[in-house]
N, C-alpha and C positions, 0 to 999 in steps of 0.2 A: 511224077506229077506233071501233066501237061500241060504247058501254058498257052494252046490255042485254049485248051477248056475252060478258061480263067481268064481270058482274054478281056481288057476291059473295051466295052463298047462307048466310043466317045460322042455316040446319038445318045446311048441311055443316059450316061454322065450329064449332057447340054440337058434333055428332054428333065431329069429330074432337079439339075439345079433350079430350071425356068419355072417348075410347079410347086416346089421347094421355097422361092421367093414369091410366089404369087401369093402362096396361100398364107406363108407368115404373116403377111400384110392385112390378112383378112381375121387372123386370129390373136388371141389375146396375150399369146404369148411376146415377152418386151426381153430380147435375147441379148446380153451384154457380153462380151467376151474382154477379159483385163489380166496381164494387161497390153496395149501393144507398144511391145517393144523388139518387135522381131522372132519370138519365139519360135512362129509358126513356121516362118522362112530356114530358122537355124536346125531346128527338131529334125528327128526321122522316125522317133517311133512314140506315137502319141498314147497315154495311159488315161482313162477314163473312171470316175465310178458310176454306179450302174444304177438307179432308181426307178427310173421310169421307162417303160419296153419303146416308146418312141423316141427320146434321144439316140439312141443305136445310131440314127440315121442322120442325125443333124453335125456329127464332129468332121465325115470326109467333106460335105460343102463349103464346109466354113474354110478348112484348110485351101481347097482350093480357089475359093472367091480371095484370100489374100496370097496363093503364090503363083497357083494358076497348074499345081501339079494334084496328078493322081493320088487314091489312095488305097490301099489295102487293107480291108475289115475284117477282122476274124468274129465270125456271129456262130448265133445256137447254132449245131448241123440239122437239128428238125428243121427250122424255116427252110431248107434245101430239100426235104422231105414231103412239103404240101404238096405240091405237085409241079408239072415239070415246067410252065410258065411262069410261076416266081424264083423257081431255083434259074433259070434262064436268067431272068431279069436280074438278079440277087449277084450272079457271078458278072452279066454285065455293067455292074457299081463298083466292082472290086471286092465284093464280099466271098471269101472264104471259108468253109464250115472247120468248127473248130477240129475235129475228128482227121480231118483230111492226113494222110500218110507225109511225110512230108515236108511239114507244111510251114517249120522253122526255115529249112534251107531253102524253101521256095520267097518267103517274105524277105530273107538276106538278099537274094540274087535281086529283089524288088528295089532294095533300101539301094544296092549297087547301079540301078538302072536311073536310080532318080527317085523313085517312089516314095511314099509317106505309107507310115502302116499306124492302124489305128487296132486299140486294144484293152479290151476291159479285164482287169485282172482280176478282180472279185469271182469273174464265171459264171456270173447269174446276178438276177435283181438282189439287193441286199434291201429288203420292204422298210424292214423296223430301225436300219441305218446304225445298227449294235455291232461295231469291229473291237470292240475291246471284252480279252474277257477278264475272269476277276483279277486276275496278273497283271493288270495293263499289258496285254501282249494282245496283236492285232490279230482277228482269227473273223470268220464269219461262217453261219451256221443258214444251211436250205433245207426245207420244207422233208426233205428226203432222209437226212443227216440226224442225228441225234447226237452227235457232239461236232464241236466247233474245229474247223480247219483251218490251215495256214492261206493266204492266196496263191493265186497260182504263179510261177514264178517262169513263164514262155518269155515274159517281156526281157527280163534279164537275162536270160540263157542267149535269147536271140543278138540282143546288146553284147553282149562279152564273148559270146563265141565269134560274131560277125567281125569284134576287134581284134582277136587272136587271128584269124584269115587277111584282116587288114595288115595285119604287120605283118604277117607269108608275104604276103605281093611285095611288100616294102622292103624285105630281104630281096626280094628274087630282083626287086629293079636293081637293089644296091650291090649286089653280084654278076649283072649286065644278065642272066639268063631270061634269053630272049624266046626260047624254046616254050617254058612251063608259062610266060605270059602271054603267049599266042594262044594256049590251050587253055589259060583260064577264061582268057578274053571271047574266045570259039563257044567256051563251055556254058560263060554268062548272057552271052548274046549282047555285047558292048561292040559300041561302033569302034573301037580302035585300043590302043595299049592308051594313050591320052586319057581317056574314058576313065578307065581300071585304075590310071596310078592316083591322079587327081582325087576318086572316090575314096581311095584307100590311104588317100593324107587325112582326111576327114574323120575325126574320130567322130565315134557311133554317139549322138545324143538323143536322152530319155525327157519327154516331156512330160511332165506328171500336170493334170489336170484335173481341177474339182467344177463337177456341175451340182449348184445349189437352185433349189425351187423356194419360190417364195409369193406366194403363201400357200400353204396345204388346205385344199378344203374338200369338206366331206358333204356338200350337199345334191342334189340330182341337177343333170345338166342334158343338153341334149343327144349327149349319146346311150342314157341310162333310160333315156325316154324315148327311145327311135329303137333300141334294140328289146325292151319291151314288148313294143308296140308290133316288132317284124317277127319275132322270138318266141314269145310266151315265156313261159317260165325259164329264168337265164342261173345259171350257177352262180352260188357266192361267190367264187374266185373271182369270174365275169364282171359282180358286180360291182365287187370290189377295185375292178383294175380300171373299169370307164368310170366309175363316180371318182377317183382319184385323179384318174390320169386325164379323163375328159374336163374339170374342171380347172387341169396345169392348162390344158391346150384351148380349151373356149374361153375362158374367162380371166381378167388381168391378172397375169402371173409372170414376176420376175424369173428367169434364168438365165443367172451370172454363170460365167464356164472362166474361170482364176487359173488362168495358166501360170506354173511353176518355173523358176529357171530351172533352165536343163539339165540334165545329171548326165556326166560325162564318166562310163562304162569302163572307159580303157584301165588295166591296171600296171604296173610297173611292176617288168618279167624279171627275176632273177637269173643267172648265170643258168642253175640246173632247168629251170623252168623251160627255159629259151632250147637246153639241148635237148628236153622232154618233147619239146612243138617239136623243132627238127627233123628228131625221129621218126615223129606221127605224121608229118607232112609228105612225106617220101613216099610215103603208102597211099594218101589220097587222091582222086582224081575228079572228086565234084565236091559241093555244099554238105550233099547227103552222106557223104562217107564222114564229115567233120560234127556234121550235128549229128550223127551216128554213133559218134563215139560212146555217147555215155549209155545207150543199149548193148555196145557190143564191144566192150573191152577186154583187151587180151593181154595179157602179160601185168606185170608187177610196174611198166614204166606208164604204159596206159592207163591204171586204175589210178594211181598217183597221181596223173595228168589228171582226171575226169575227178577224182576229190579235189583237186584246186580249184578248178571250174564251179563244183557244186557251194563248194564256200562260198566263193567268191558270187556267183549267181543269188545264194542265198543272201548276203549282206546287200547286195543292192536292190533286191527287190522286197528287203527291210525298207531301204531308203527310200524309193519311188514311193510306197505303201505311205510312211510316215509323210510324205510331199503330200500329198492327193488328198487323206484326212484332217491334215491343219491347215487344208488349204480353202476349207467351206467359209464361204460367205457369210458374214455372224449377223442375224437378222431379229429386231425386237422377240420374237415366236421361241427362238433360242433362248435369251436371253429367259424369257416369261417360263416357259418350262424346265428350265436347270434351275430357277427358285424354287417351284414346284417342286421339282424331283427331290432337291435336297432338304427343302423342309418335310418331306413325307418320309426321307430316311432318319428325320431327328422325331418322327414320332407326331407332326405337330400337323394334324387334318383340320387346320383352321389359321389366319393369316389377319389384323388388320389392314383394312382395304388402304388404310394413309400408310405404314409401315412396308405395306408389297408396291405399292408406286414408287417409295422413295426408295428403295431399293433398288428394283428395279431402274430406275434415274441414274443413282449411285454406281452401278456397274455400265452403264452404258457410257458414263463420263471414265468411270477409271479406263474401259478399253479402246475409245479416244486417245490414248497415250500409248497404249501398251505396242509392246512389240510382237511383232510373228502373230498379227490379227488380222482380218481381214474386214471391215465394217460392211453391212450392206449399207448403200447410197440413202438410206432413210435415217440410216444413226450417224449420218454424217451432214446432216440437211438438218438443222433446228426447224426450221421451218414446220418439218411434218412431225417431231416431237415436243415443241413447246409446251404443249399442254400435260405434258406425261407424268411429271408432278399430281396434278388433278386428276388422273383419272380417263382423262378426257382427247387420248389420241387414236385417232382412228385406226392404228395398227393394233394398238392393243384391244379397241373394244372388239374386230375384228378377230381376233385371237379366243379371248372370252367367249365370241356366240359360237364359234367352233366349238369350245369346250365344253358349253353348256345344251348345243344340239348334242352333242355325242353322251352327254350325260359325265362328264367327269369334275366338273365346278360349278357349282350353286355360288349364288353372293346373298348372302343375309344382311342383317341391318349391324352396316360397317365393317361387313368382314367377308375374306371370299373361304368357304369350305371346301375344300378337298373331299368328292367322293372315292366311296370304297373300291366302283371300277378303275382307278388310276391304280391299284395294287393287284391289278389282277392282270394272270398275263394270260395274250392271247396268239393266236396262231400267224403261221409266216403273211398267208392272205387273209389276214385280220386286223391285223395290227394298225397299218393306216388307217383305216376306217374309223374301228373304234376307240384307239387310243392316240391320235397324234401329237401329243403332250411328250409321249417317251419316243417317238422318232425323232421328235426337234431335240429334246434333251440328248440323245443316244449320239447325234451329228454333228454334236459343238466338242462334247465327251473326251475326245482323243485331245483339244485344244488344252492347253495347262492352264492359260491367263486367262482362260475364263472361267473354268473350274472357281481359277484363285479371286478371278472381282466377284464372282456373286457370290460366295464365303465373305470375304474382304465389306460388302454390300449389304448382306442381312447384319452383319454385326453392326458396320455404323450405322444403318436408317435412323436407330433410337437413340443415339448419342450425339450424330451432329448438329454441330450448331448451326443458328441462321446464319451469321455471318460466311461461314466457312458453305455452306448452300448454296448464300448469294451470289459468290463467288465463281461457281460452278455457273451459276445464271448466267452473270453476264460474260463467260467464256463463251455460252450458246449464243450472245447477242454479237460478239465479234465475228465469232463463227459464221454465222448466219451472214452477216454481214461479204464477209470474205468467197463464202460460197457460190453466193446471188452475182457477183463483184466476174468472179472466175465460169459461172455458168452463162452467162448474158455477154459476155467479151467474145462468143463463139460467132464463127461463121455467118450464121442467119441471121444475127442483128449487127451484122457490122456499119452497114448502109449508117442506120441510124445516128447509131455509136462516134461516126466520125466525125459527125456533124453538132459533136459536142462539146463543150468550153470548157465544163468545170474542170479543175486541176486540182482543188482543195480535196483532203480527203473524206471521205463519206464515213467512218467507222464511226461508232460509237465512242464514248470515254468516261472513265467513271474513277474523280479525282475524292482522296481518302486522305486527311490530314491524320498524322503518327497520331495523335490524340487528343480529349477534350473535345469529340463532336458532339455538339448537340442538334444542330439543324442542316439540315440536308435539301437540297435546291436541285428538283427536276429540272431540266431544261429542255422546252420540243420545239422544235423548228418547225419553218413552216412548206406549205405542198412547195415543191419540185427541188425543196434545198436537202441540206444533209445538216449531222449535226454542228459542221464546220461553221456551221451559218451564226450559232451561240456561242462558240469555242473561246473567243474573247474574253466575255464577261464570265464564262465559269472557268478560264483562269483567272481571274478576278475573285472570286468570289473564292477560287481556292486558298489563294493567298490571304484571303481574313478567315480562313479555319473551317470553312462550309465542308461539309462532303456534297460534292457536286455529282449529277450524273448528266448527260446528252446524249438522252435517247435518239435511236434510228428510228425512223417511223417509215415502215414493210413497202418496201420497191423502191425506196430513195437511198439516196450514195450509191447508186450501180449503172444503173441504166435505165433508161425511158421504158425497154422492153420488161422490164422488172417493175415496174410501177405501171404499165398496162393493166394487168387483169388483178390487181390490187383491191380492197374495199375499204368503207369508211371504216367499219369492225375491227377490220385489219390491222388499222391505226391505232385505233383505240387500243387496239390490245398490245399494239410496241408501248404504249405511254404506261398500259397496266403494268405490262413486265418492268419496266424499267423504277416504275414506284416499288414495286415490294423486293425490287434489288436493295433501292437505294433506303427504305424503309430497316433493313438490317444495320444496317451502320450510322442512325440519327435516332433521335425521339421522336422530333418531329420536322416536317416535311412542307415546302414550299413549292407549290407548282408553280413554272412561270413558263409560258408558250407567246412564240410571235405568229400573228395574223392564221393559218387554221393551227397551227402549235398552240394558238390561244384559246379556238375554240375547242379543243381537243382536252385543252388542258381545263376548261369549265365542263365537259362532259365526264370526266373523274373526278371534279369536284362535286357533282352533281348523287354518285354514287356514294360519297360519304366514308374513303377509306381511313382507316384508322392512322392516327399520328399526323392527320390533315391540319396544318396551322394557315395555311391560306391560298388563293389563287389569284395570279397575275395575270392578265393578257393583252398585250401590245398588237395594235394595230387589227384585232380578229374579225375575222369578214362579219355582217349580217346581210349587206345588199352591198354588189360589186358596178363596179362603174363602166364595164365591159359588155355593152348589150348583146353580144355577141353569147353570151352568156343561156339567153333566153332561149337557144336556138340545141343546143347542148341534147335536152333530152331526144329532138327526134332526130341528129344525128347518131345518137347512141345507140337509137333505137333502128336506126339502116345499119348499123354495126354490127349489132344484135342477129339482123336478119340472115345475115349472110353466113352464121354459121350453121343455115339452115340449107346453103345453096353452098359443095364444098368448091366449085369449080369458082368461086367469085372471091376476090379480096375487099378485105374493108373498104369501102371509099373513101373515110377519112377515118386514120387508125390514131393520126398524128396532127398535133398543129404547132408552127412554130411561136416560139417564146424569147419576146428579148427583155432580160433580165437588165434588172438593177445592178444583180452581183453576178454576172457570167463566171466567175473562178467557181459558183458554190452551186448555181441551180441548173436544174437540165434547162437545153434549147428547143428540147421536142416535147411538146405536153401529150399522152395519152387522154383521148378525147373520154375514154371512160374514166380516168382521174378527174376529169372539169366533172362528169356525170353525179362520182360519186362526192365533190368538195360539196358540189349544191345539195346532195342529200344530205349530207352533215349540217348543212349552216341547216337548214329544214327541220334537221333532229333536234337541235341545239334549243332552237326556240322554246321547244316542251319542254327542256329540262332546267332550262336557266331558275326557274321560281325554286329548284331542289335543291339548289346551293345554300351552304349554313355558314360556311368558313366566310373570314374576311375576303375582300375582293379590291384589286386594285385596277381597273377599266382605262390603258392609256391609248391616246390615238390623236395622227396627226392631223391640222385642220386644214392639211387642203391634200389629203393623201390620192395621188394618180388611181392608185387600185381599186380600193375600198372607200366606199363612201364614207366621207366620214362622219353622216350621221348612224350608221351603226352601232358607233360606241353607243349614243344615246340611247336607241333602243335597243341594246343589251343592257346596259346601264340601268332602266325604268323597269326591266323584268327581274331584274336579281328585287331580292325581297329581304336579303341580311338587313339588321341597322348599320355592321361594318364595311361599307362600300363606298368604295372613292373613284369619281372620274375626274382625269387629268390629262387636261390638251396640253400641246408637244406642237409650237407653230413650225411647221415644215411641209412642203412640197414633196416629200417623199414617203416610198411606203418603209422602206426600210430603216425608220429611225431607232431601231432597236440594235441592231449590225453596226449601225453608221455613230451612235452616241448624240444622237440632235436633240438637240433642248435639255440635256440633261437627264436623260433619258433613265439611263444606268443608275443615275442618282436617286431617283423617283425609287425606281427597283430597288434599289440597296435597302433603301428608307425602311420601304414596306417587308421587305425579308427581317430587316431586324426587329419591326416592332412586333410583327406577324409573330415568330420566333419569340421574342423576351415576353411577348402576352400567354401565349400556349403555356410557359415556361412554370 
């Protein structure tokens, strides 16, 4: 095998990383590789699985954009067959056709020059993503095949015979024969014995690699309408492979690539082993007589050598196989279809729609815990599943319309049905299309703890309790907390970030006395604080038997950059979630919010939820004392503009803020936080007459912020008979924090008559 033929050209390598990068940038593809911890620098022979016919191409750039070395691709040998300008170009990237004579001792002599080889051991696309057969034994079955095979196992052979050669050299140094390392060195094309020995201390590493796509869809995109249009009538194979694969590459699609730690080859030679190599080494004189071996063995000491090798090649390309399938990225889609699949094998073509949410919920918290999982970054973000309880998260409804264009789930009234094609099987270039229910399910499959949570998940959806629920909830509100905390600390917002005061911490908290609760006391802080801001009085409050909870309301306790593109909804909906946490562990419920915490906390009163004994609110804006104020919307609105001009930045994204309590509030206000506070106080007004529950209206009378004719006119619009306002003489906004006038006491007052009245 000639190495000018294969020669890598380092125009076409520059030429295709440069077009390579351009065009990611233009496509919808959002490419994650995790994790890094060196992998790609330590690796030498990188294992792939194989979905989509355009990844082939994306694992040599990547390697080299982090080490800056070559690689070596073993692809179909038809692409070397189209004709002779892509086989050209094809061999100057490093691709090799798999067929090639060869082509083990060519890729060793590579990994000894430096090189990285890259390699899919599947042999072909795997569509339906089915490696297990009914044995649980890993097998996969092509379009051609009528029953199911082993992988290919090049990747291990090439690992274990390349460490067998490595420890030749390592003899021959440790013997001084300086003869047989001239002639390997001559033979390798190494710039010196240095070269040869260094390499040959390096034992052989396997990088097992899983690339997951997320999300699969099936509907037409513009390459299933351009080729059409150029084409006429296109094969289903065709159309099957651009409506899949063009909607990975045009349209937002995660792929994560989960590199494995590496699996180190070498094995520990016994005495007879060591004098079987010996033997066999005396007679060789290149790569190819060594990888040769197992075609052409002779004698009784040979064949004994080449069964240890086969074993041994076979156990580890067990192991690499087992790396690569547990190593998929576990994405809501999985999750949603292994319910599926397994309620369709108990028989049960029907589901209620509150039962398959909470389930679904149910396992997505248990594999938060679990070990040897891998979460996609969505079931690690609350943020983009809060709502998944209800129904109501965009991944899954997303998931749903897939299933319902392809025809495999209807939802009737309260329940989702399973149709009869989910039981039908279909062919190798079919299968995405029309079922991708059983590819997501077939891709998690090989995974155990997830088998075990969505087992573990149907069974408790109808037995747990609230409490035990809630629990899980507010694990998502620390969480979430924590995420936002750790995502916003990065590089792009550091500017900001430094120019920060607060030191208190931002987390949520949610205080549970051992027993005898009967009332439960929301706490919401107000814009640019955290829940640190109330933390005082709901230890307070725990200490006379309350269950307390201090809600985070969504972009606060983290960063300026994280309460940026935030909304008032937004808010609302941290104060929702944190009521029906804290609604599990009380009868009934006391809202109490300072200044927008207050008015936030009258727009949940306003909605009328259940176990409501009353609402507080200290200090809540109606008209602020800041004219500056006035000017807010068409700033926002040049804010606004600019995402329409990308070459321009906000003119004012930020304004500074000198706080009362610098330990607790940001220093930087997001001018579209002022934006949406005024759309709130705006909202507020129309709901205030909704309110039924008791109301306690306190506010100070000469507060710097907030007018302090506000209370009054929020005060004149509640409509209860049970409504009290109460001035609080103080020059400050903060007399809730700070305890002025008896502030706390007022509060306390009204928590317990609120509370002993509901009672």
């Amino acid at each position: 095998m000639s190495r000018d033929t294969y020669a890598i050209n380092a125009d076409y390598y520059r030429w295709s990383i440069r077009f390579y990068e351009a065009v990611r940038k233009r496509l919808g593809l959002n490419l994650k590789v995790h994790p890094d911890d060196g992998f790609l620098k330590q690796g030498h022979i990188f294992l792939f699985n194989h979905f989509a016919r355009f990844e082939t191409f994306i694992p040599p750039y990547i390697i080299h954009g982090a080490t800056g070395a070559y690689s070596r691709s073993v692809a179909d040998h038809g692409l070397f067959e189209v004709n002779e300008r892509l086989s050209k170009y094809l061999r100057g990237v490093g691709a090799i056709p798999n067929n090639q004579p060869g082509l083990l001792a060519f890729l060793a002599a590579e990994i000894l020059r430096g090189r990285k080889v890259v390699m899919f051991p599947e042999g072909g696309m795997v569509k339906d993503r089915r490696v297990l057969d009914r044995d649980g034994n890993f097998g996969v079955l092509f379009p051609k095949g009528k029953e199911r095979r082993k992988h290919h196992r090049g990747a291990a052979v090439l690992a274990f015979t390349l460490d067998i050669f490595k420890k030749r050299i390592l003899d021959l140094y440790e013997k001084g024969d300086e003869q047989r390392i001239r002639r390997w060195v001559t033979a390798l094309e190494l710039e010196d014995g240095q070269q040869l020995l260094k390499n040959a201390k390096e034992p052989t590493l396997i990088v097992p690699a899983t690339i997951t796509f997320f999300p699969i869809r099936v509907q037409e995109n513009v390459l299933t309408r351009t080729a059409g249009l150029f084409s006429g009538e296109v094969s289903k194979r065709t159309t099957e492979e651009l409506l899949v694969e063009g909607n990975l590459i045009f349209r937002d699609t995660d792929m994560d690539i989960r590199l494995i730690p590496p699996i180190e080859s070498a094995k520990n030679w016994g005495w007879w082993d060591k004098r079987l190599l010996n033997g066999y080494f005396r007679k060789i004189t290149s790569l190819n007589d060594l990888f040769g071996l197992r075609d052409r063995p002779q004698g009784i000491a040979e064949r004994m050598l080449v069964r240890r090798i086969n074993d041994q090649s076979l156990k580890l390309r067990d192991q690499y196989m087992h790396a690569i399938y547990t190593g998929t990225t576990v994405n809501l889609s999985h999750l949603s279809s292994s319910i599926i699949t397994l309620l369709i094998r108990q028989k049960r073509m029907e589901v209620n729609i509150d039962h398959f949410h909470r389930a679904l919920y149910l396992a997505l918290k248990s594999l938060q815990t679990a070990t040897n999982v891998y979460l996609h970054r969505s079931l690690c973000q609350p943020d983009r599943y809060f709502d998944l309880l209800d129904g109501e998260s965009a991944e899954l409804e997303r998931f749903l319309d897939t299933c319902r264009e392809a025809g495999l789930v209807a939802r009737t009234s309260g329940a989702y049905r399973f149709l009869d094609k989910l039981c039908q099987e279909f062919g190798f270039h079919e299968v995405r299309l029309e079922n991708p229910v059983v590819v997501y399910a077939n891709e998690v499959a090989p995974i155990p703890n997830v088998g075990k949570a969505i087992q573990e998940a149907l069974q408790k959806a109808s037995t747990i309790r609230d409490k035990e629920l809630s629990s899980f909830l507010f694990d998502d509100e620390i969480r979430a907390h924590a995420w936002n905390r750790e995502h916003f600390s990065q590089e792009p917002y550091r500017e900001i970030n430094d120019e920060e005061t607060a030191t208190k911490s931002g987390a949520p908290y949610l205080h549970l006395p051992k027993e005898n609760i009967q009332t439960g006391v929301l706490l919401v802080h107000g814009f640019l604080a955290s829940p640190a801001e109330l933390k005082n009085f709901g230890d307070c409050l725990s200490k006379l038997g309350y269950a307390v909870m201090g809600v985070r309301l969504a972009g606060h306790g983290t960063s300026p950059w994280d309460l940026k593109n935030r909304t008032r909804e937004d808010w609302l909906n941290s104060v929702r979630r944190g009521y029906r946490i804290l609604s599990a562990f009380a009868g009934q419920i006391v809202v109490v919010g300072f200044s927008t915490g207050g008015a936030l906390a009258m727009m949940l009163a306003a909605e009328h939820p259940e176990k409501l004994s009353g609402v507080a609110s200290v200090s809540a804006p109606h008209v602020y004392l800041n004219r500056k104020l006035v000017f807010v919307p068409l700033v926002q609105g040049l804010n606004k503009l600019t995402d329409w001009l990308p070459s321009f930045e906000e003119p004012m994204p930020f304004r500074v803020n000198e706080s009362e309590h610098p330990d607790i509030n940001y220093r930087n206000i997001p001018v579209h936080g002022l934006y949406q506070l005024r759309a709130l106080i705006e909202e507020l007004e129309d709901h205030l007459v909704e309110i039924k529950a008791p109301a306690l209206i306190l506010q100070g009378d000469d507060d710097p912020v907030v007018k302090p004719d506000s209370a009054r006119l929020i005060f004149d619009k509640l409509t209860m008979k049970d409504k009290t306002l109460q001035w609080v003489s103080s020059g400050r906004h903060g007399i809730f924090n700070e305890d002025i006038g008896g502030t706390c006491k007022f509060l306390l007052d009204f928590i317990k008559r609120a509370g002993s009245s509901a009672s």
